[in-house]
C-alpha positions as CSV (number, residue, x, y, z in Angstrom):
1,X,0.0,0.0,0.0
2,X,1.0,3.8,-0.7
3,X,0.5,7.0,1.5
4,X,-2.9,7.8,1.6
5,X,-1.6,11.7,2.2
6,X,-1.3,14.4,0.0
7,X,2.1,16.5,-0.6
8,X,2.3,19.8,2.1
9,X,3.1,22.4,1.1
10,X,4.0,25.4,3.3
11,X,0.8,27.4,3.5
12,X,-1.7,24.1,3.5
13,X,0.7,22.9,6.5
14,X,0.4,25.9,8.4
15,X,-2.8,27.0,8.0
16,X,-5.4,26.6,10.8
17,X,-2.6,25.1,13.0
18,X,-2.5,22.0,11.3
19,X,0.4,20.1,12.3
20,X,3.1,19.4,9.5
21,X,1.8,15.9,9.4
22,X,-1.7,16.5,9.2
23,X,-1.9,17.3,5.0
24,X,-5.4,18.7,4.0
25,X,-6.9,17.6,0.4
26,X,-8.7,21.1,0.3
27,X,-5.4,22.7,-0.9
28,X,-4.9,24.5,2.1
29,X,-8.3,26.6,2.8
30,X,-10.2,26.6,5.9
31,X,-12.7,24.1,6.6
32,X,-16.3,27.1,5.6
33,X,-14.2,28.4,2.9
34,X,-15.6,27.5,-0.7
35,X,-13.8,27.6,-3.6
36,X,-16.3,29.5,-5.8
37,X,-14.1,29.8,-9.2
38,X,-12.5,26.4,-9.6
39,X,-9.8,26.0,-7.6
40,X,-7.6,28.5,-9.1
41,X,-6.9,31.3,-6.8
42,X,-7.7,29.0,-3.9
43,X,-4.6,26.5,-4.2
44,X,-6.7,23.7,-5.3
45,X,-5.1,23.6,-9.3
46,X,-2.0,24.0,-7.6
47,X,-2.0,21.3,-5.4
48,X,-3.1,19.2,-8.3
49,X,-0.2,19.8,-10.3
50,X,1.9,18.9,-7.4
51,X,0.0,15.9,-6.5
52,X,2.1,12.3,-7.6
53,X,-1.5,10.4,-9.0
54,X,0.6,7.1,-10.1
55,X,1.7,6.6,-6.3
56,X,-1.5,7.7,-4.5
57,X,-3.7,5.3,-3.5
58,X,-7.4,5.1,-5.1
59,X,-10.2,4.6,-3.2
60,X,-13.9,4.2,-4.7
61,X,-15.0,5.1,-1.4
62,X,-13.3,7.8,0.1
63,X,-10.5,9.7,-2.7
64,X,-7.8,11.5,-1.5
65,X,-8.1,14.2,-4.1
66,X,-10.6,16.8,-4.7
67,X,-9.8,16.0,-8.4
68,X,-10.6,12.2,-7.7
69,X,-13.8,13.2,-6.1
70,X,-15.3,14.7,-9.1
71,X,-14.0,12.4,-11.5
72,X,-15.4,9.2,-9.6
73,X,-18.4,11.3,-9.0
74,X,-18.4,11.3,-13.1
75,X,-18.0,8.0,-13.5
76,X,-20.1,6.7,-11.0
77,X,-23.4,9.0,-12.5
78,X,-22.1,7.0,-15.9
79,X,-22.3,3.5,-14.7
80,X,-25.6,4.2,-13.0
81,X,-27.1,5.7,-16.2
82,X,-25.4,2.5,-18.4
83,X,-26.8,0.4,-15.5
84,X,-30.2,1.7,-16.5
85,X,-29.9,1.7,-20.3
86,X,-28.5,-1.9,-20.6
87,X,-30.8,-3.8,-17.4
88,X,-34.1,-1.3,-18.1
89,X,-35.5,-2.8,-21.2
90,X,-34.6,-6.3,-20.1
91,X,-36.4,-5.2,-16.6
92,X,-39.5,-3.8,-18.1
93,X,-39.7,-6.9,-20.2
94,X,-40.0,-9.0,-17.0
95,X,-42.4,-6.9,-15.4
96,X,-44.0,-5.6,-17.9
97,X,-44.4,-8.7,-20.8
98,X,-47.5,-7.6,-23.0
99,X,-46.6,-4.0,-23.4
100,X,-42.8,-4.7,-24.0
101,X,-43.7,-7.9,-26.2
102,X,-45.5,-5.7,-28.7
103,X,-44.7,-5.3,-32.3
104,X,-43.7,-1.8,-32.7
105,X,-46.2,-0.2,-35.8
106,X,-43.3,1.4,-38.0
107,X,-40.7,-1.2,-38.1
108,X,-42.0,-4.5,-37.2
109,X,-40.0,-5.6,-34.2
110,X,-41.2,-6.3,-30.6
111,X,-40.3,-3.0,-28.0
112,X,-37.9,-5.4,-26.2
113,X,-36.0,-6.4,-28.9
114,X,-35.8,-2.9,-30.3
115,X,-34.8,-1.2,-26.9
116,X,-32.1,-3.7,-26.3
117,X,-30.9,-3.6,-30.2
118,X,-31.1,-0.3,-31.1
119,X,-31.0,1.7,-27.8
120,X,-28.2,0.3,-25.5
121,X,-25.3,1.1,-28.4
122,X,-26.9,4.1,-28.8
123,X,-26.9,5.3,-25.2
124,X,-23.9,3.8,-25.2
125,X,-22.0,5.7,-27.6
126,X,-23.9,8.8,-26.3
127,X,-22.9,8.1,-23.0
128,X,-19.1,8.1,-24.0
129,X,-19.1,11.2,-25.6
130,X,-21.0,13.1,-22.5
131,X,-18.2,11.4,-20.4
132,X,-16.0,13.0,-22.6
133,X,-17.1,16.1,-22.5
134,X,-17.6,16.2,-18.9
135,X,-13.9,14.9,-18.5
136,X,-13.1,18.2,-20.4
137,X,-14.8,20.3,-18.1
138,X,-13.8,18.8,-14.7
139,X,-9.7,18.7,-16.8
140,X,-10.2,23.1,-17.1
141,X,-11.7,23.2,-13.8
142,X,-8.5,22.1,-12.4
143,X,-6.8,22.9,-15.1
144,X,-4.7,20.0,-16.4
145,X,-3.3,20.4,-19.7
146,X,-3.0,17.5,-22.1
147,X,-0.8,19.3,-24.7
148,X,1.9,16.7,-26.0
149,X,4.4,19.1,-26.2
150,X,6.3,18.8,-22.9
151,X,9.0,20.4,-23.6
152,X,11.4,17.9,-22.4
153,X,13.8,15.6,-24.1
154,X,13.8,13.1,-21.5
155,X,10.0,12.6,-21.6
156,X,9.1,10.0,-24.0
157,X,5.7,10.4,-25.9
158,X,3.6,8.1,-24.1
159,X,4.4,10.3,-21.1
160,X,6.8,7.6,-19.4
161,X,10.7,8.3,-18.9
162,X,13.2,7.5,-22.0
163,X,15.4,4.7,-21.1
């Protein structure tokens, strides 16, 4: 297992008489203090781009990022809307058999076979691409910068060291 603690910096450390060893995963602010323009002038971007992801450790239940929490908030929303699009028509079907069983008038097929057909790669596909775009939004909230250009020779291009 890894440290479950973020990196201190001086003013997070110090502030509110937190100990040294006591680091906060609010970048620093006092516990009623809201960040109200998305993280920036608070600390929170900041203490993003210091933050080590590959050796902190992830936790469904309780993140140790602010970052982490709004991304798993993302992608738990997602898997409870796929959860819905892929089990609902097969659900209804069970509890609802003679209205789901139903030829459809226009093309032919039962409601059932349609919604599972038809509508799960389609929510699907539309569910990756909200996911994306919310991925974006959450990405300038902190804002992390996915340029390629790193600027550094010793960086390779799938991010990793050159060896």
């Amino acid at each position: 297992m890894t440290d479950n603690s973020s990196h201190d910096t001086d003013d997070a450390a110090t502030e509110g008489g937190r100990a040294a060893g006591d680091a906060a995963t609010d970048g620093g602010r006092a516990a009623g203090d809201a960040a109200t323009d998305g993280g920036v002038a608070t600390g929170a971007a900041q203490q993003h781009r210091q933050t080590d992801y590959l050796s902190e450790e992830v936790n469904l239940l309780k993140p140790s990022t602010a970052y982490m929490r709004d991304h798993l908030r993302i992608v738990w929303t997602g898997f409870i809307v796929w959860a819905l699009i892929v089990f609902g028509p097969v659900t209804m079907t069970m509890l609802a058999p003679g209205t789901m069983t139903t030829t459809m008038p226009v093309l032919g097929f039962p409601w059932h076979y349609f919604l599972v057909a038809f509508g799960a790669p389609t929510g699907a596909l539309i569910l990756a691409a909200v996911y994306a775009r919310q991925r974006d939004k959450l990405d300038d909230k902190y804002g992390i910068d996915h340029s390629t250009d790193t600027g550094s020779a010793d960086t390779a291009s799938d991010g990793g060291q050159r060896e």
